[in-house]
N, C-alpha and C positions, 0 to 999 in steps of 0.2 A: 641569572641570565646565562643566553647558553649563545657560544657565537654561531652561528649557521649562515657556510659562504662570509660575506664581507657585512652582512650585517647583526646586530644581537637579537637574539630572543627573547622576548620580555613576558614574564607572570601576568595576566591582567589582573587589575585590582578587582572585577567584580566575580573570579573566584571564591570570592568571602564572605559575598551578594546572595540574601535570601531571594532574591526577584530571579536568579539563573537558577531554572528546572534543572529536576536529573533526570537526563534522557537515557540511562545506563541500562534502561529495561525492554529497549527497542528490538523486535524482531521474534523470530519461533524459536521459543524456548531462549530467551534474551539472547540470539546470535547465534546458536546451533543448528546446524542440518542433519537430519540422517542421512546416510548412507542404506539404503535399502535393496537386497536383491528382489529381481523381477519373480513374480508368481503366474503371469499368463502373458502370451504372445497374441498380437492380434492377430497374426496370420492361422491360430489356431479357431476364429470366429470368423475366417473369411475375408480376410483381407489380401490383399494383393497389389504389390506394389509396381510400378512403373509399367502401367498401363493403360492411366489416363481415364480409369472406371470409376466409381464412386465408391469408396470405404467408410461413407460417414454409417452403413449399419452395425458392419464389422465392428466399428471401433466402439459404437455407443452399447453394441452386449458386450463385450470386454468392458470399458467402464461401469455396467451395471452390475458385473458381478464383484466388480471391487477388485483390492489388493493393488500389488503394483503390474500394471500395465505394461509390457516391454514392445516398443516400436521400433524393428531393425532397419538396419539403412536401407534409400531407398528412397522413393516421391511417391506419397498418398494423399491422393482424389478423395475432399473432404468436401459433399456437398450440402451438410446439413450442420447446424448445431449441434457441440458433442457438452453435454452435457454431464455433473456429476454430481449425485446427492446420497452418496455415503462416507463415512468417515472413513481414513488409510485406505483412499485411491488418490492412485500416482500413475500420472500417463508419462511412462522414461523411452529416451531414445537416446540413440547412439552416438550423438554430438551433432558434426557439421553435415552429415551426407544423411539424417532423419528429419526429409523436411515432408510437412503439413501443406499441403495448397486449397487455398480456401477461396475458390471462384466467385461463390457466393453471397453477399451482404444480406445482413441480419434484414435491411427491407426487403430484398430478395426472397426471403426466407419466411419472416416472420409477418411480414405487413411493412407498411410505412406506419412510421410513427416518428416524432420529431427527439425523443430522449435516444436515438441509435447515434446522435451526435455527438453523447458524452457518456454511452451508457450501455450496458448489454455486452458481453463478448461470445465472440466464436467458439471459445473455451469456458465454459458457463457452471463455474462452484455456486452452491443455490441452497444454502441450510434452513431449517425450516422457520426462521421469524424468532419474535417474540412467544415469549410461552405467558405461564397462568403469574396474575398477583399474588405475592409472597406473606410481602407483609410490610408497615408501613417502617423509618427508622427515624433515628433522634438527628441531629445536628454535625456537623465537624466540619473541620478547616482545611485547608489545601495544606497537602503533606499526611494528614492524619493516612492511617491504616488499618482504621478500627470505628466499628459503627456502631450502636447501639439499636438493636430491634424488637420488635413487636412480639413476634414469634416464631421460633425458630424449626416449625416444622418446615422439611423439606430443603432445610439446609445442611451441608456437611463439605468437610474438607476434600479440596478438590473441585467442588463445582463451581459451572462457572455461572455470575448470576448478572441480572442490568439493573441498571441503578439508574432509574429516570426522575430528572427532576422538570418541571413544569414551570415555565416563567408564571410572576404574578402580574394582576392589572397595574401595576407599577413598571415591570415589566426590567426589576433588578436583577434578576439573573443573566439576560443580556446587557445589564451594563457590566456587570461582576465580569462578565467573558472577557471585556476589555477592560479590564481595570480601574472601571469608572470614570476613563478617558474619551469617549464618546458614544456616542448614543449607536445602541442597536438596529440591524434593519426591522424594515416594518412591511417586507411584500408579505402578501395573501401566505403562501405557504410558511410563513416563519410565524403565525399567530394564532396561537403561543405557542412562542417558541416550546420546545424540550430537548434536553438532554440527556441519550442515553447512554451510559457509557457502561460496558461489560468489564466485571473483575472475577477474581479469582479469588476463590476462597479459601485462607491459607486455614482456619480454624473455627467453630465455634464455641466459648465456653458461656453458659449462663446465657445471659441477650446481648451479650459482645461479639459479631461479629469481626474477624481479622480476615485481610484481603492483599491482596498485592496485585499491580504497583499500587503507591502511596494514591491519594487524591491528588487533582492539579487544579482543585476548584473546590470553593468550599460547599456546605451542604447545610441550607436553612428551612426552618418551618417551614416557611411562606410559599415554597417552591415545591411545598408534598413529596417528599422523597419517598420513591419506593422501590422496592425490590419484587423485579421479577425474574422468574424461571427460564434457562435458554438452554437447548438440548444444541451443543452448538456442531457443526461440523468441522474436524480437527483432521489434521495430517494429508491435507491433502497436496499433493504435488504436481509440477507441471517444471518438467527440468530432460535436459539435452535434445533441442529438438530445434526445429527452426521454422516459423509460422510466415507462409506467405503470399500476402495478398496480388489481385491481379495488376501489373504496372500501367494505369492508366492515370488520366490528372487527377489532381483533388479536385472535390467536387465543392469546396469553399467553405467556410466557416459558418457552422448553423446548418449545411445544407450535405454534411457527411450523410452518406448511407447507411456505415458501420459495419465496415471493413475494421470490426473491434477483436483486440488479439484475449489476451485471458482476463473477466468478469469474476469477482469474488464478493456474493454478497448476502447478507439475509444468516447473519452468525457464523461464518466463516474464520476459523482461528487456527492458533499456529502451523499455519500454512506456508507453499513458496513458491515461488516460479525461478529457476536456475539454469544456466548457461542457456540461455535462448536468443536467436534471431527474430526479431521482428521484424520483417519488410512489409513496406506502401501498407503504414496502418491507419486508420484515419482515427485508431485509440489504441495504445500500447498494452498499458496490465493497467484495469481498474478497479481498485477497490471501492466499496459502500457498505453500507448500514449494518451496524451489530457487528462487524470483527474487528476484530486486535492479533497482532504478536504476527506482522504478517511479513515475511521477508521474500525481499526481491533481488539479484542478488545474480551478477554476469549477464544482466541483458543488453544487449544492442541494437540500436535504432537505425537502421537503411532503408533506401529508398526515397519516396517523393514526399513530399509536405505533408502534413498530418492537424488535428487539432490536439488529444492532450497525448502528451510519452507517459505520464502518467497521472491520473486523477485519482487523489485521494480524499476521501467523504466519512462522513460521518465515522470515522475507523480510527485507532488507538495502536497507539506506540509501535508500531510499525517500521523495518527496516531497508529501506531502500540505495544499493551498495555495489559498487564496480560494474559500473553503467556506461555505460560509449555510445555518445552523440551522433549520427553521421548522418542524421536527417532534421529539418525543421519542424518544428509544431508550434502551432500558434501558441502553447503552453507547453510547457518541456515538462518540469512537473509544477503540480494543481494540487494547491490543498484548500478544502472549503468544507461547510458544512460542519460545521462543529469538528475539525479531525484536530486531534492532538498526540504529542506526545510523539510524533514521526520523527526520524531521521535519514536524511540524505548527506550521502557520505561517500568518498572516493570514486567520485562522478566526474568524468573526462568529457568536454566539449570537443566534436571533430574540427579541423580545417573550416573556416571560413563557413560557420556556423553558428547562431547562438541559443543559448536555452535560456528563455523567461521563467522565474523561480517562480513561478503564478501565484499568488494567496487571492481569491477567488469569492471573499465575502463568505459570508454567514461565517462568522467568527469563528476561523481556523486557531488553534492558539497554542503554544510553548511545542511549537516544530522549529527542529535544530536544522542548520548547513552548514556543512565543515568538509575540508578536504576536496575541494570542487574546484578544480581546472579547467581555465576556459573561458570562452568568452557569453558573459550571466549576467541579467539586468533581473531588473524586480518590476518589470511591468506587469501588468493585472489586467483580469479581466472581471466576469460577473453584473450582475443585474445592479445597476446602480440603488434602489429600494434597498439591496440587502444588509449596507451600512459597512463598514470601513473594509477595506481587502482584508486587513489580518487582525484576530483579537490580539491578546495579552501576550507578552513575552514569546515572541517568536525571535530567535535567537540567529546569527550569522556569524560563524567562527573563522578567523582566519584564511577568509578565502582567497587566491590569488589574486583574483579582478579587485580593483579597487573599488570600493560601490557609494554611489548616492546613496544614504539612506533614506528609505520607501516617504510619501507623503505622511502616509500616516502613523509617521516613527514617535508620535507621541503616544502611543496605544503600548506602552511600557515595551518597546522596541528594544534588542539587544544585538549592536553592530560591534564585535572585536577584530581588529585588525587593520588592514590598509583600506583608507577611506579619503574620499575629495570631499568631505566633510569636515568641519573644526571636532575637536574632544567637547563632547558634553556629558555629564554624569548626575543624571537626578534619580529619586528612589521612585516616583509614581508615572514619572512619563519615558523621554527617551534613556537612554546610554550606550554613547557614539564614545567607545576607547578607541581612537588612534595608534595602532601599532604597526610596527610594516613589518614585523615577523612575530608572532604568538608561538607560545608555548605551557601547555602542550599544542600541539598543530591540529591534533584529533581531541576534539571534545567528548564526543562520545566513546572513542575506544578510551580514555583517561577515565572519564567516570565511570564505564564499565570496571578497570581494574579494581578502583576506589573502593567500590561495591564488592567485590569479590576476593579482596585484598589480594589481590594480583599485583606482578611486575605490570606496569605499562610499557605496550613496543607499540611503536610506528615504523611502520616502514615505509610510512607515505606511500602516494598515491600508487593503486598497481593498475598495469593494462589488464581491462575487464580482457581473461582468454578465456576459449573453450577448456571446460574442466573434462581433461580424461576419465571415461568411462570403462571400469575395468574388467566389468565382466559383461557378458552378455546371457540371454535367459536361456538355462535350459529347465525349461517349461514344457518342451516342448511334449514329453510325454503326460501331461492333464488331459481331461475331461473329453476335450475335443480335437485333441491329436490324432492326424491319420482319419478325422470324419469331414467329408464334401458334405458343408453345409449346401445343399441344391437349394434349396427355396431365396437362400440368401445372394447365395453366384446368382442367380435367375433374375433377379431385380437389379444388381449391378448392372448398370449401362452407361453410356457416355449421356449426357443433355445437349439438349442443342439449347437449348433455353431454361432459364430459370424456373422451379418449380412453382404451380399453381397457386 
């Protein structure tokens, strides 16, 4: 025990609990960020700041030819989707004086369509899908790290590959998501269910494939596992900048335009979004389908109401970290969709605000929260057909708020810490430890050390601040230094209205 202030710190017993995931693998490059200098200036494709004209084409051939992107201070007139579909592009700007204004909504823009509610962003990573079948594999349990395959052309150390498995007409792989504690959803799109979940491949010898992270679910016949090919897009970045929308009301839950900040989806991997402002978003940073290792990481939320700060979907171990509250969303953050393996971590609620930890059905499952100050409830949303808010062993560590735990804490639920709940400890459904101070306080920095046989430090919670930016680009003598782009100035103009 360790004394901290007037009260002790207690070990929890279920430390010792095969049922507690290791979330130690969360984030790009399990918690690393590069540091990267700028390779091109958008002012070098025609951009031009604080003049109220439109930069979204400047900015979209600087993203298309890739590298890092440098945006200097300054307000750029972004009237279109900026787009990016190569690997190592990073749009970097100069902290709190490189802001992005995005007059626009994706219906604006794109058309209406009812998914700009939770879905699509302004800032749009877009990797190319699923690739070719591999080959089919054998069997293994949650925790393995090793699969037995068919055949092993086309694999090799280093790639990344998906590993889908297929509910059967029994339909046990959604009860396996919950731990065979209640029955899976049954709407139109979840039948049959699948699970795809992207790894990485640390080796192959003979028809042993080796992969990291572990499994968080096991892998049967019945569910036809297979392996397919993913050309996935990596390193992309979105850091020191400030995105923001125009200050008008929300326009109501279901009926957002999508006023959507950064969209990462369709294989997107060790990726980030850093020191960023989000105002009046009506979706914060959302990730979907096929990525992992994705950290998110000094963003702040201002401005008017919102629907999610952030929604997390079908996506994988993912690090979500030194976040600040200062606006409402009917979902602060959202995990659904089959997403596991997340962590949300030294996340500050503002003044007289609160954030809903959302779990949002179709069997989210072994997402951690730890280090979260503030005022946080577990209310839920999602399509009632889709079957319980949260799968298997979703985890809540130590958090200040004391909490209810969730209706469906039978779903192998894991609450440590201060709770208006009694202690309960079973091995297949809930375990409610009662503590009013845990230790370690950081779950996830503790098993990261674990893992890497590191000291463990906490320094508890920190104010998400602006990260100093220490150099700025000189770029400036490339390709297109010193050239008037004419054709491009020529179509900049102010709008009076949204384009056609």
């Amino acid at each position: 025990m360790l004394l901290i202030g007037l009260s002790l710190a207690e070990t929890p017993a279920i430390l010792g609990e095969d049922r507690l995931p290791d979330f130690s693998w969360a984030g790009h490059e399990s918690g690393d960020l590069p540091e990267l200098a700028a390779t091109s200036d958008v002012r070098d494709f025609g951009a031009i700041s604080d003049d109220g004209l439109d930069d979204h084409g400047a900015f979209q051939l600087a993203l298309d030819e890739g590298g890092v992107v440098w945006v200097p201070e300054g307000i750029w007139q972004i009237e279109g989707v900026l787009r990016i579909e190569q690997s190592g592009t990073v749009l970097k700007g100069a902290g709190s004086e490189s802001v992005l204004v995005f007059p626009y909504s994706l219906e604006d823009l794109e058309g209406e369509a009812v998914q700009w509610s939770w879905n699509g962003g302004l800032i749009w990573a877009k990797g190319p899908g699923l690739g070719a079948s591999l080959t089919t594999t054998g069997e293994a349990l949650r925790r393995d790290d090793r699969l037995s395959v068919q055949a092993t052309d086309g694999l090799g150390a280093g790639d990344v590959v998906v590993l889908e498995l297929t509910d059967d007409d029994d339909r046990t792989l959604g009860y396996h998501l919950h731990n065979d504690q209640d029955e899976p959803g049954d709407c139109d799109y979840q039948l049959p269910l699948k699970l795809r979940v992207p790894l990485r491949v640390v080796s192959v010898e003979g028809d042993v494939l080796a992969f990291e992270p572990p499994l968080r679910h096991d892998v049967r016949a019945e569910w036809s596992p297979t392996l397919y090919a993913l050309d996935p897009l990596a390193d992309i970045g979105v850091e020191h900048l400030r995105l923001h929308f125009p200050d008008i009301e929300y326009a109501g839950h279901l009926d957002e335009p999508g006023f959507n900040g950064v969209f990462f989806q369709e294989g997107v991997v060790d990726s980030w979004v850093r020191d960023v402002e989000i105002r009046n978003a009506d979706n914060g940073v959302l990730v979907d389908t096929l990525t992992r290792d994705i950290t998110v990481r000094g963003v702040t939320f201002t401005g008017r109401d919102g629907h999610h700060g952030l929604n997390i979907a079908h996506s994988y171990d993912g690090l979500y970290e030194e976040l600040l509250y200062e606006a409402n969303f009917v979902h602060g953050t959202t995990v659904d969709h089959r997403a596991a393996g997340n962590v949300f971590h030294r996340i500050q609620v503002g003044e007289d605000r609160v954030v809903h930890l959302d779990h949002h059905r179709d069997s989210p499952f072994e997402n951690l929260y730890t280090a979260i100050r503030g005022d946080v409830d577990l209310i839920n949303g999602g399509s009632t057909c889709a079957g319980p808010p949260g799968g298997a062993r979703n985890t809540f560590w130590g958090l200040e708020t004391p909490l209810w735990p969730p209706y469906w804490k039978h779903v192998q639920t894991n609450l440590i810490g201060p709770s208006m709940d009694v202690d309960v400890r079973t091995q297949d459904q809930e375990w409610i430890e009662v503590l009013d101070v845990v230790e370690p306080r950081n779950l996830f920095l503790w098993q990261r050390a674990q893992r890497l046989g590191e000291d463990y430090e906490d320094s508890g919670l920190e104010e998400p601040v602006e990260e100093p930016v220490r150099e700025t680009c000189g770029c400036r003598a490339g390709p297109f230094a010193g050239v008037v782009l004419l054709p491009l100035l020529l179509r900049r103009r102010r709008r009076a209205s949204p384009p056609a």
